[in-house]
C-alpha positions in Angstrom: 11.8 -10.5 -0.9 9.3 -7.3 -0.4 10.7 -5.5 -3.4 10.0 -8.9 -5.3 6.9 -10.8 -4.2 4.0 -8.8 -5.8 5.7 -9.6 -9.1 6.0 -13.2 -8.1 1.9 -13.2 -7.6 1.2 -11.0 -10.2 3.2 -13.7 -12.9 2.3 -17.0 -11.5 -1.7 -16.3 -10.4 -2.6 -13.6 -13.0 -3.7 -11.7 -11.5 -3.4 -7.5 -10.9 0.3 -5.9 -9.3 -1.9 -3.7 -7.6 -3.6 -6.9 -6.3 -0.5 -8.6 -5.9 1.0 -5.3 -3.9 -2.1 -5.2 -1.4 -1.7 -9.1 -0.5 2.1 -8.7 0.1 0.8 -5.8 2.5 1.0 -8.6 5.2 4.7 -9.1 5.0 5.1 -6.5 7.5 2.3 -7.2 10.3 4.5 -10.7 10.1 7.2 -8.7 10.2 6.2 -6.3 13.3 5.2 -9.7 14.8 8.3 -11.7 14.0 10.7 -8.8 15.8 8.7 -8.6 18.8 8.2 -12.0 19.2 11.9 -12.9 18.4 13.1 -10.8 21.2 10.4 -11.8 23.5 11.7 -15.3 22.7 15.5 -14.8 22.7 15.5 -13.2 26.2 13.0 -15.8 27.7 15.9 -18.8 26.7 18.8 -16.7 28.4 19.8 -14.3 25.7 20.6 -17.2 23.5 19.7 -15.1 20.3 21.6 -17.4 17.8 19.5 -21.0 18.3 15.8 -18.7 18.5 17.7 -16.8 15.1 17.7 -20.7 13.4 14.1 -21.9 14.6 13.1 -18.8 12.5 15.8 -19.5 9.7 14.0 -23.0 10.4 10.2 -21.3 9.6 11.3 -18.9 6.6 13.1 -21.8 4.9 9.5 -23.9 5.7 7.5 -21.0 4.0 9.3 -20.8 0.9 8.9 -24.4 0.4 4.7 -24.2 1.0 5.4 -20.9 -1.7 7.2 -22.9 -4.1 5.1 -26.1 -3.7 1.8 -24.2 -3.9 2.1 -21.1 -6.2 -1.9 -20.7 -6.8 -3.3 -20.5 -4.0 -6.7 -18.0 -2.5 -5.8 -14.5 -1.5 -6.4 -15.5 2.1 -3.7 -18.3 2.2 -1.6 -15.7 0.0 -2.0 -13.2 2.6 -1.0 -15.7 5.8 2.1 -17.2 4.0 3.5 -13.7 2.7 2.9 -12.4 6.5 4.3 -16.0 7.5 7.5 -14.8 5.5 7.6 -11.6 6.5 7.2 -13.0 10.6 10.0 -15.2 10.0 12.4 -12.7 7.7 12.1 -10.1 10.5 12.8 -12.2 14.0 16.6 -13.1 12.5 16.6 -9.3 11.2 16.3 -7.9 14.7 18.2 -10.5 16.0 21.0 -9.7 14.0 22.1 -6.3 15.7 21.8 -7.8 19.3 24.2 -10.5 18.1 26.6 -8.3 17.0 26.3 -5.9 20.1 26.8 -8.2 22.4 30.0 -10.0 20.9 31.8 -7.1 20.8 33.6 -5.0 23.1 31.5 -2.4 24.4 33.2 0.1 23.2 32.9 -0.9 19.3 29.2 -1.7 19.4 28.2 1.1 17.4 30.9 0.3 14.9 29.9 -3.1 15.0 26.1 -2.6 14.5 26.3 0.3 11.4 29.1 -1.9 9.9 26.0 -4.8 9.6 23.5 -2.2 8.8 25.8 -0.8 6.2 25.8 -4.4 5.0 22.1 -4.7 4.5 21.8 -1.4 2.9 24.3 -2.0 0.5 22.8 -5.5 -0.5 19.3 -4.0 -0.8 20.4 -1.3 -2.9 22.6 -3.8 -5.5 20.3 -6.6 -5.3 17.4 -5.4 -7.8 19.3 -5.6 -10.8 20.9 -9.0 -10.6 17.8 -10.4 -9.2 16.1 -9.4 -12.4 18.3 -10.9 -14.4 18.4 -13.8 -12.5 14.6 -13.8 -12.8 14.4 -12.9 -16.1 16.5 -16.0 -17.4 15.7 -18.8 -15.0 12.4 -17.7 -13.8 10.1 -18.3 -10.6 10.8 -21.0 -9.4 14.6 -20.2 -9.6 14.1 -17.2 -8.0 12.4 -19.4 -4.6 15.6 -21.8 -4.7 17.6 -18.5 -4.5 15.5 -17.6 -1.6 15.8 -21.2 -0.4 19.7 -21.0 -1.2 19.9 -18.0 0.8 18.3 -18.8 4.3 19.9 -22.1 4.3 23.1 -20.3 3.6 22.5 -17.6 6.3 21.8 -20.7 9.0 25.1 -22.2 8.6 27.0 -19.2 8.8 25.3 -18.4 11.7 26.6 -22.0 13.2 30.4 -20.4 14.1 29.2 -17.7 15.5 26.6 -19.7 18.1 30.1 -21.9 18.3 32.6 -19.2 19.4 29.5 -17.6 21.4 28.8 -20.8 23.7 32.9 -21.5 24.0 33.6 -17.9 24.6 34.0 -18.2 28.2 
């Protein structure tokens, strides 16, 4: 979504990349924001990292929607929504490590943790050129479906985990 969304502005309001890159700026004060406040969050309900993982899920899959419904919008309510996506990206982000390092034994938590971050490497580094293509043939709003697609996806694979998490005692 970062490597993407200037070019999203810059096609569907016209207006300058360098424009378009200062707006999507914001995406990572939400971002900062979003993995404090995600652990913040998390450890006031107990730990339970999983259910405060889908309220966010819940909030990115929101933002795309207000995105897709509302490509033109002012450079202010460009700004919020792009650090509204980067808030709500970032929380599950962070999230994601404890997860793992807490449902593991404690002696494979490092495994465990740079086998996920090996994960999310290796999909940032082979995603540009199929997204382009993607974009490229089905467009914009295509591309916010697959962003759609792909939180919604993400939330219910995160369901068996939160299951064998509460039922592992």
């Amino acid at each position: 979504m970062r490597s993407w969304h200037h070019f999203y502005l810059a096609d569907t309001q016209n207006i300058r990349v360098a424009e378009a890159a200062y707006r999507v700026s914001g995406m990572e004060i939400g971002g900062l924001l979003g993995t404090f406040s995600s652990g913040v969050f998390s450890d006031k309900v107990k730990g339970s990292r999983i259910p405060v993982m889908l309220v966010y899920l819940a909030g990115l899959a929101v933002t795309i929607l207000f995105v897709a419904v509302f490509p033109k919008t002012t450079p202010l309510v460009d700004s919020v929504a792009i650090s509204m996506l980067g808030f709500f990206v970032n929380g599950p982000q962070c999230l994601l490590g404890l997860v793992a390092a807490e449902s593991v034994d404690r002696r494979i938590v490092a495994t465990a943790t740079g086998i996920l971050g090996w994960i999310s490497y290796l999909g940032a580094a082979i995603s540009g050129y199929p997204i382009s293509l993607f974009v490229n043939k089905m467009g914009w709003n295509a591309y916010l479906a697959l962003l759609l697609g792909s939180t919604l996806g993400s939330a219910l694979f995160l369901l068996p985990v939160w299951y064998l998490a509460t039922h592992k005692r």
